[in-house]
VOZA-61356 format. One record per residue: x, y, z of N, C-alpha, C in turn. Coordinates in pm, whole numbers, plus 50000, padded with zeros to 5 digits. Layout:
% residues N
XYZXYZXYZ
...
This chain:
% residues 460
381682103386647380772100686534380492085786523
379432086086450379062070386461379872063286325
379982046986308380922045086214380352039186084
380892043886004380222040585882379082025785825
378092026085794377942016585763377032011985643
377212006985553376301999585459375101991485417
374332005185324373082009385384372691999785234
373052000985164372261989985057373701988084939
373331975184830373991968884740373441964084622
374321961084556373991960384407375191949684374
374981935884342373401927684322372531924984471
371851926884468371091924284636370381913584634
370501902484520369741890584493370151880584484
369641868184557371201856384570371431852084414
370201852384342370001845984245370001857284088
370851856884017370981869983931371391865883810
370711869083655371991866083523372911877283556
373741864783491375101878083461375071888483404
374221884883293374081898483154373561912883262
372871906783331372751917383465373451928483516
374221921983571375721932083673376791932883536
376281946683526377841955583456378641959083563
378221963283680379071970183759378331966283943
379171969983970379021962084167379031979484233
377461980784289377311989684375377351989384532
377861996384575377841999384793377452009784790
376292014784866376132023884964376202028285072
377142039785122377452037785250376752055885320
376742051585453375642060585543376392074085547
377872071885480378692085085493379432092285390
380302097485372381132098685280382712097285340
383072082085227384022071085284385802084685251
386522074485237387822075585194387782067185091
388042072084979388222060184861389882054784868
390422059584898391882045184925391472035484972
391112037385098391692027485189390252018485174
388952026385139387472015485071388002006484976
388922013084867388632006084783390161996284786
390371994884888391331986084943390691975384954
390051977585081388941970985166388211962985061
388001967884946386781961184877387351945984788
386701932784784387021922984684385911917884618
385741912784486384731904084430385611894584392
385391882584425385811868684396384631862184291
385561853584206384831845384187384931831784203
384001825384343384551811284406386231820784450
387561813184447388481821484532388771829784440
388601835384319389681840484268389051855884256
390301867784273389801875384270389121883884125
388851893684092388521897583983388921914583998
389751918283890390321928783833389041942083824
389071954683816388041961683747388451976583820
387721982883792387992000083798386812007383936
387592011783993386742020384094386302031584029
384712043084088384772054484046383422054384168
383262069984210383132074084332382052080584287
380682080584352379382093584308378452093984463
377712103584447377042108084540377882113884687
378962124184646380012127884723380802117184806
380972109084715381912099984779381002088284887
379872085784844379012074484979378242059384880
378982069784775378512057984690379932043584571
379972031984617381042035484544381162021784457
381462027184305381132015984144382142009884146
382151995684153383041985684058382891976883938
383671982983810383411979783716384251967083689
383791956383659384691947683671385121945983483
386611947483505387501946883379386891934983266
386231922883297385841913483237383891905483272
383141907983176381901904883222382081894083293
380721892783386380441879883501380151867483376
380821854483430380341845383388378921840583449
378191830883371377211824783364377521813583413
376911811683540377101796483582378011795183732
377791807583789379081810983866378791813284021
379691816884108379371818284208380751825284272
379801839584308380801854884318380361859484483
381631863384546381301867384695382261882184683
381241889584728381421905884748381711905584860
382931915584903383451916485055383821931085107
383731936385193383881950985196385101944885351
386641947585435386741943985553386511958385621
386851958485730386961968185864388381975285792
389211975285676389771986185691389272000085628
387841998485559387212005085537387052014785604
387662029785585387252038985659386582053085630
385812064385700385142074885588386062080985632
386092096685583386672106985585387262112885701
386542106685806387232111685985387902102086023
387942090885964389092078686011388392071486098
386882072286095386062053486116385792047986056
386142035086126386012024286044384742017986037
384552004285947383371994185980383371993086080
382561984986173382631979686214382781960286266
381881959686124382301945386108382401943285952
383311931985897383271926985773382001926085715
381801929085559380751929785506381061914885361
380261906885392379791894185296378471897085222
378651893985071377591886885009377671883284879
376961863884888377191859884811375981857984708
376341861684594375061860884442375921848484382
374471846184307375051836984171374271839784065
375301836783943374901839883823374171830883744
373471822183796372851808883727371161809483806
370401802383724369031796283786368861794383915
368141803484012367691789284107367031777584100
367531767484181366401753284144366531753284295
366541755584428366471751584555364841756784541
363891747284592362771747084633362151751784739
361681761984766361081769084875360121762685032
360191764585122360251756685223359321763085304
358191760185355357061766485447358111761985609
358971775085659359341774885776358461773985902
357381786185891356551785786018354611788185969
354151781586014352741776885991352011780086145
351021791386136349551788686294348721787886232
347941782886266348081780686406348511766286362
349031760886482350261745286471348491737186484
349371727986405348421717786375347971708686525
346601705886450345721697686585345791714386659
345171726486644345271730386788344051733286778
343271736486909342121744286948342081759586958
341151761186859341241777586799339721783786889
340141793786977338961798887036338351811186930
339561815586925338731828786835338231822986681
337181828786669336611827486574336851829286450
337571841686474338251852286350340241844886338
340471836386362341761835986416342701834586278
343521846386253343831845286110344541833286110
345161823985921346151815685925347451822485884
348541819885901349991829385857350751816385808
351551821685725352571811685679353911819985636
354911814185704356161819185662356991811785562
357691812185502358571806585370359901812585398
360961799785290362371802985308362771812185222
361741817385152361911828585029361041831784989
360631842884852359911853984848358751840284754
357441843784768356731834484698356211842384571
355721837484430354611839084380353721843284410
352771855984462351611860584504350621844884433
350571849984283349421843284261349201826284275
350731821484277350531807184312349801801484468
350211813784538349431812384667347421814084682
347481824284622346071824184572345261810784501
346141803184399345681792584365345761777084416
346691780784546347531768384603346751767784707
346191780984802345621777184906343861773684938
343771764585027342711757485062342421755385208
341121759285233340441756785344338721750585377
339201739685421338461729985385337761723585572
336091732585593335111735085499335431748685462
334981753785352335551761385304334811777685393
335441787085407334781799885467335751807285364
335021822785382335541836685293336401839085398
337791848185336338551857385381339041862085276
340561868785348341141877485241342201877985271
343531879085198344931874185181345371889385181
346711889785289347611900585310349261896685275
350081901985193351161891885209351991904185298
353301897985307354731910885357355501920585212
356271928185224356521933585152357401927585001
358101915085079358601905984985358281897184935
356891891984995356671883184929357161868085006
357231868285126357831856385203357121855485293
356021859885311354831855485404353851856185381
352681855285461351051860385418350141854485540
349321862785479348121862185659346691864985616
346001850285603344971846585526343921852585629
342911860585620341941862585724340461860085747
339971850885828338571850885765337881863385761
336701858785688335241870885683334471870685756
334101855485774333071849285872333311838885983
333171839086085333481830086225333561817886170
334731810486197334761795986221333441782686298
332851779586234331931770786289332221765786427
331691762286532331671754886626331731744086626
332321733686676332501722086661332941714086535
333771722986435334061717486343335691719286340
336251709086214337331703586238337831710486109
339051715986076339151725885971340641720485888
340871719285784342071713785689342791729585607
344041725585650344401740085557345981729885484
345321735085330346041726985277347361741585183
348501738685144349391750585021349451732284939
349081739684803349381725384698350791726184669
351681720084615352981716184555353101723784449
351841731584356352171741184315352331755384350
352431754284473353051774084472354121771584499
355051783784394356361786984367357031798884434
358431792684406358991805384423359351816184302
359991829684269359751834784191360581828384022
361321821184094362191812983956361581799283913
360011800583993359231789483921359611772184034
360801771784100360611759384213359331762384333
358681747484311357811748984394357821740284525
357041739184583357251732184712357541717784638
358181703184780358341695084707357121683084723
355561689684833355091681984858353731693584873
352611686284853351491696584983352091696785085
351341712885138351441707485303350151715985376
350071704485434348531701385528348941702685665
347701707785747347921705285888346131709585925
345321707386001344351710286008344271716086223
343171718686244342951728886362341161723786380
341231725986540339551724186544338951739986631
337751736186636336961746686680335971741486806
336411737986906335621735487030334461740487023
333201735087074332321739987086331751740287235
331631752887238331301760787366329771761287428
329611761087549328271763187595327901778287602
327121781587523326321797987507326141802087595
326281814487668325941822787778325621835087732
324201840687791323861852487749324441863487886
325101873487801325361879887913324541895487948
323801897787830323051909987887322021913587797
320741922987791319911926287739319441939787730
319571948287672319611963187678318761969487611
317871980987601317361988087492318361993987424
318001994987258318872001087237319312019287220
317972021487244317372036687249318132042387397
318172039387518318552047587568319042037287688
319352024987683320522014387738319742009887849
318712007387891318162003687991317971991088006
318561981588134318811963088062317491959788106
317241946688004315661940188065316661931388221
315501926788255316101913888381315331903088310
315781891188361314911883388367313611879088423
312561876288387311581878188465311281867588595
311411871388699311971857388814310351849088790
310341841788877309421829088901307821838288979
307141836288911306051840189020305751854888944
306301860788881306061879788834305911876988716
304781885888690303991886988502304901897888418
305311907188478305801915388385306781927788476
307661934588480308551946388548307901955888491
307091961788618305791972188606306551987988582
308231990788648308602003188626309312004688476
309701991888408310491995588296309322002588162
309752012588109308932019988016309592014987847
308962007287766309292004287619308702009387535
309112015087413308502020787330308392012487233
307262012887139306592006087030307472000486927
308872011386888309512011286817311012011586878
310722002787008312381996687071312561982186995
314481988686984315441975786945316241969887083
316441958087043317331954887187318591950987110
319831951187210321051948887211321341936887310
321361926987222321961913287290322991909987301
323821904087363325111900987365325461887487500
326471882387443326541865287469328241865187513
328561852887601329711855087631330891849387571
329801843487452330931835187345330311836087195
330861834487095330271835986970329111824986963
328401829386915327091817686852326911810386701
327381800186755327461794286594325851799186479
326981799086361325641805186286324721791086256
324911780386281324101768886214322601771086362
323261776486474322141777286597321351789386612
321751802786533321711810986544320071815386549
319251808086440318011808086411316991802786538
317501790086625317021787186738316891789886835
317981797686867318021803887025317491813087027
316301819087002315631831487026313821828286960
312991829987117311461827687051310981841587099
310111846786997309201857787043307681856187084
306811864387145305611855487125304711873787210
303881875787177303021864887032303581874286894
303481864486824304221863586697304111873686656
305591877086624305851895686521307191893886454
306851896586315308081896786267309311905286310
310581900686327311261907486345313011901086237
314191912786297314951903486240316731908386312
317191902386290318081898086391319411905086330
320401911586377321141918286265322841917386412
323361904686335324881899786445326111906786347
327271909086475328711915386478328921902086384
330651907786375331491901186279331891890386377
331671892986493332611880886601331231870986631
329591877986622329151867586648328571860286824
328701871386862328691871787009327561885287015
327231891286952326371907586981325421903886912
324211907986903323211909186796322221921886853
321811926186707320711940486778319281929686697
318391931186793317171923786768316131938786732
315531941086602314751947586620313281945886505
311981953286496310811945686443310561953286263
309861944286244309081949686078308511961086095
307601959786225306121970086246306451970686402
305571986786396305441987286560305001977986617
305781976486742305031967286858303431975086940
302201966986912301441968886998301121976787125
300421985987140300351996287290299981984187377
300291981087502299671980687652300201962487621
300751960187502300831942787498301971942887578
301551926787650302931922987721303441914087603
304851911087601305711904587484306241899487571
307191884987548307841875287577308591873187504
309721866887546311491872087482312171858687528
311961846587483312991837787513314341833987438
315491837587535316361833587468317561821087548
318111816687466318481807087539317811803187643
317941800087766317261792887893316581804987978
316861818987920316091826087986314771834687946
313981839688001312931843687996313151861588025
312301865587907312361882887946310891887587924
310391893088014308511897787940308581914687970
307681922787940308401937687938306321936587823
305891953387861304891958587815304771974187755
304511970787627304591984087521303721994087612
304612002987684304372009587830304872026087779
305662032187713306092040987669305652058587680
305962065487701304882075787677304782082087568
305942078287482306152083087322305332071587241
304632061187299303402050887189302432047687251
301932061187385300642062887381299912061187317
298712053387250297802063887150296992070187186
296222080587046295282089887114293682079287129
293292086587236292022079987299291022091787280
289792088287221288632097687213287992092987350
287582105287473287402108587570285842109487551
285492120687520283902124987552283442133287415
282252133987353282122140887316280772151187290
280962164487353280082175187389279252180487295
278142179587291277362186187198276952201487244
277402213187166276882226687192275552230287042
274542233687154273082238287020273802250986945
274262258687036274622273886963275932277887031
276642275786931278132281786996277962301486988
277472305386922277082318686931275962324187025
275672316387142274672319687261275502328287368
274872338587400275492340787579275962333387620
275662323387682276152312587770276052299087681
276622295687588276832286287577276112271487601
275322263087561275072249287666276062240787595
276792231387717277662222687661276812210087783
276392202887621275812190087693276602172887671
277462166687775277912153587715277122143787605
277292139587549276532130087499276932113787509
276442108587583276632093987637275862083087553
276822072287580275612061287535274662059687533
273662055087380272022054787417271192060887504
271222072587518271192081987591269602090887475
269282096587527267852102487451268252121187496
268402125887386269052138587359268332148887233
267592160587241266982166987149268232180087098
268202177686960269052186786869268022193686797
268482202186828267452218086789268132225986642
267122228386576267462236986473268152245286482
269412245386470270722255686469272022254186330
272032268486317272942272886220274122273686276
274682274786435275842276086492276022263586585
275522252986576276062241886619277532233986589
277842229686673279032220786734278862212186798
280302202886796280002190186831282002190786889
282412193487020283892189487070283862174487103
285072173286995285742159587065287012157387124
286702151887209288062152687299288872145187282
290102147787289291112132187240292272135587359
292432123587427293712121387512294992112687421
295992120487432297882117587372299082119287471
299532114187392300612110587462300962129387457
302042131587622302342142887604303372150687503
304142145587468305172150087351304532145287201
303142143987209302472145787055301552156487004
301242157086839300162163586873299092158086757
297792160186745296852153186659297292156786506
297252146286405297492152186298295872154886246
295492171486201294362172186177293732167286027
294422162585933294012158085826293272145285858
294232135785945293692123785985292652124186056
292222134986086291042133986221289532141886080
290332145385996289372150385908288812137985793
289502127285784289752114885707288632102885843
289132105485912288362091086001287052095986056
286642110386064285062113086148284632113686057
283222107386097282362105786009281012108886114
279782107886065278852116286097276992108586124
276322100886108275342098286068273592101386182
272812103286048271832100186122271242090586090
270532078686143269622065086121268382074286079
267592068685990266312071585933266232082385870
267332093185872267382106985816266812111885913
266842116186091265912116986188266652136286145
268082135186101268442151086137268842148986006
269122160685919269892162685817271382174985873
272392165785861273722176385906274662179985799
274942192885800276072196585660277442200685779
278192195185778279622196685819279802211485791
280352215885846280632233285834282342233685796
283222232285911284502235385936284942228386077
286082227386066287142221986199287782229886260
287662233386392288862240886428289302230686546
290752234686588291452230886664291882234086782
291482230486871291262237487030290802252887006
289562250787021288752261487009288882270287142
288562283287137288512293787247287202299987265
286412296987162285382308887165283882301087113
283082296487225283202296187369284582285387374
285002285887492286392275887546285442263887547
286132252387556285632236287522285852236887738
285322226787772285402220787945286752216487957
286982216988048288172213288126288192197288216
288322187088124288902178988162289632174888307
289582165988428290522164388493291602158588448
292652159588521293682153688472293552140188426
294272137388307294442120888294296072112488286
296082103988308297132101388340297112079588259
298732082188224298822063988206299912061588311
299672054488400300442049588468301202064388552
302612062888557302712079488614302952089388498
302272088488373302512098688244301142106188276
301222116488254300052125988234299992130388076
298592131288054297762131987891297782143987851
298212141187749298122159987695296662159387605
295762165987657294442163087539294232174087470
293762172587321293212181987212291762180087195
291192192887174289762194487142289442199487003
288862192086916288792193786798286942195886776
286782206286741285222212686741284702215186598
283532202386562283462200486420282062209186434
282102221986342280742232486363279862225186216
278522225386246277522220686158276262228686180
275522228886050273912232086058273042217286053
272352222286118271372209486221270272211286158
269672202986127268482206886090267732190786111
266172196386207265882183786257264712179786147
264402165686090263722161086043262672150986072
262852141686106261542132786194262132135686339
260782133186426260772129586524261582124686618
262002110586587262792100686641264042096886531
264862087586606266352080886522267212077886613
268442077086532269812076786622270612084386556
271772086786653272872097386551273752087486591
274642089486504276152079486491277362088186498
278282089486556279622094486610280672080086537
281402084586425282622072086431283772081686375
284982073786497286512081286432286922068286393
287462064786257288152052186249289792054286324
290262042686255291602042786357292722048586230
292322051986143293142065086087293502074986140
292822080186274293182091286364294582087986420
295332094686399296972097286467297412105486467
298412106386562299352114886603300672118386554
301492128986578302472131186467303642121386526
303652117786604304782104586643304152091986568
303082088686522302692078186426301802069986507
301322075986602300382065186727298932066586681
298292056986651296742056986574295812051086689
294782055286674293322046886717293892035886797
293812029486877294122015386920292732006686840
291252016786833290322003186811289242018286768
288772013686622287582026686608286362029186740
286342040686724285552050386820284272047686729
283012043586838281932047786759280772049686887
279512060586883279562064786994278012068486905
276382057586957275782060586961274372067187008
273832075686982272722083187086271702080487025
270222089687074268922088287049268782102987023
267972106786891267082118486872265602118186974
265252123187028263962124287059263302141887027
């Protein structure tokens, strides 16, 4: 079996009133022998011993000395347990047990043993907490009011369970190139009110480092930019979407006083910059979509990044052609283009149409309110009078033409035919008709008009 040993005491405080201790507690890990314990056991005061009554609880592991005469005030008492201490199977201590209390004030003044980071040093990390150890349990709040860091930054104070240490942490990175003072004033105490017998100061610097960018990423689906070498306008295979963030990251923290400089965009778009706690990461992303087909420029530090709103998800939709039918209710149908300034006769019809074609991106589709909001209609001179009928949406009956394929780059176009039916009715002679989609026309991914559609002909 293993041998007994003493697991806690009563007074357990160097510093104690007397009016305190009625009685002297041991706890031991077993259940002792009370002879030969309370053999074993002495309270002195200074040498002399002191008289009092044993009595035994918690099946014998616990064990009371009442001492025959209260503790004086002013005193100094040593509790002793030796090795003839034995429990119930006949083991012993193993080693003599000491401790000395006193019954008076402390006045010994508390002593900052160990201090980091050691003074004068060079602190790389940014975040690098301060710790301070003491020769005894402190005042929480005198520390709170004692400590100083000077220029000053946020953190937040952790102590130990007693009260004899603490581990100040910043909030925000240590400046670069700055020189830092950490002061405890002469007023923080210990808990009987002695306080230190002096400040104590020691201060630490912060080297300042040369910035290195170490990478550039989307943040949508991790794809790194390069730099753009000497001689090349733009990296023709990388695909960006309108509404990409990038993920920057550096091989050392970036002081916040530089933070605003090292990064130009062009041409000018608001954006805004959103950095880690260490100060080394940042996600760069914008107010408003970025521009279709623009090339952008990305300088940061000494390097150069250019990249073109290329995407197939910020396509926008493009009005293609649009077909004029006299009578959608004919046998055969006539589907005639209608081109620029072009000289074209519109015939009195009750089943007329007009398809417009729109090329999108393939994973969109037209929102039809918006396409009902931006067409608009005119004739110059009143040459036709037109009443809008109804909209339908990829019509079947007659089917709209078949388009060849279209394509951006290697994306292929998904196109919608939107067939606005009207009664026609011709009035003078001559005019023009007017075709306009404003750039309210979009798509359900949010991609609009790049530039209004307007598309005029000739009555003859």
């Amino acid at each position: 079996m293993e041998p007994p040993k003493i697991l806690s005491y009563f007074p357990d405080r160097p510093y104690i009133k007397a009016s305190e201790v009625s009685e002297i507690l041991l706890r031991f890990s077993t259940a002792m022998e009370p002879q030969n314990t309370e053999e074993a056991f002495s309270l002195k005061a200074n040498t002399t011993p002191l008289a009092g009554t044993f009595h035994w609880e918690d099946g014998d592991r616990t064990l009371v000395f009442v001492p025959l005469s209260p503790l004086n005030d002013k005193e100094t008492y040593i509790l002793s347990v030796s090795t003839i201490a034995e429990d119930k199977w006949g083991n012993s201590l193993l080693e003599e047990f000491h401790h000395t209390f006193h019954t008076k004030e402390e006045t010994v003044p508390p002593k900052v043993l160990t201090a980091s980071p050691s003074s004068n040093a060079m602190v790389t990390d940014p975040l690098q907490p301060i710790r301070f150890t003491f020769s005894e349990p402190i005042e929480r709040e005198s520390i709170l009011r004692g400590f100083t860091l000077t220029p000053s930054v946020p953190g937040v104070f952790s102590f130990s369970d007693n009260s004899d240490s603490f581990v100040w942490t910043p909030m925000e990175p240590y400046r670069q190139g700055e020189t830092y003072q950490v002061t405890l004033r002469k007023d923080v105490c210990d808990a009987s009110g002695n306080c230190l017998v002096e400040d104590y100061r020691f201060s630490f610097q912060v080297p300042k480092s040369e910035s290195k960018l170490l990478s550039i990423t989307c943040l949508s689906h991790g794809t790194p930019l390069t730099p753009t070498p000497p001689g090349t306008y733009v990296e023709p295979s990388l695909r960006i979407e309108k509404n990409e963030s990038f993920r920057i990251r550096f091989a050392s923290p970036i002081d916040p006083e530089t933070r605003d400089s090292i990064l130009l965009f062009y041409p000018t778009t608001a954006y805004r910059t959103d950095w880690n706690s260490a100060g080394d990461e940042l996600i760069l992303s914008f107010s408003e979509p970025l521009s279709w087909n623009t090339v952008y420029e990305l300088k940061i530090l000494s390097s150069t990044f250019r990249f073109r709103v290329n995407g197939p998800l910020s396509i926008p939709p493009e009005v293609r052609q649009i077909i004029y039918i006299p009578d959608t209710t004919a046998p055969t149908p006539l589907h005639e283009e209608l081109l620029f300034c072009h000289n074209y006769t519109f015939i009195d019809s009750d089943h007329a149409a007009f398809d417009v074609y729109v090329s999108l991106s393939p994973n969109a589709s037209l929102v039809t309110s918006s396409f009902l909001s931006s067409f608009s209609l005119e004739a110059g001179n009143g040459c036709l009078d037109f009443r809008l009928l109804w909209v339908e949406e990829n019509p079947t009956s007659p089917p709209p033409q078949t388009l060849p394929p279209l394509q951006v780059g290697d994306t292929y176009l998904k196109v919608q035919v939107l067939r606005v039916y009207c009664r026609i009715i011709p009035v003078f002679t001559s005019g023009t008709v007017t075709f306009t989609l404003r750039k309210e026309l979009q798509d359900d991914l949010g991609n609009h008009l790049s530039n209004p559609y307007t598309l005029i002909v000739n009555k003859q």
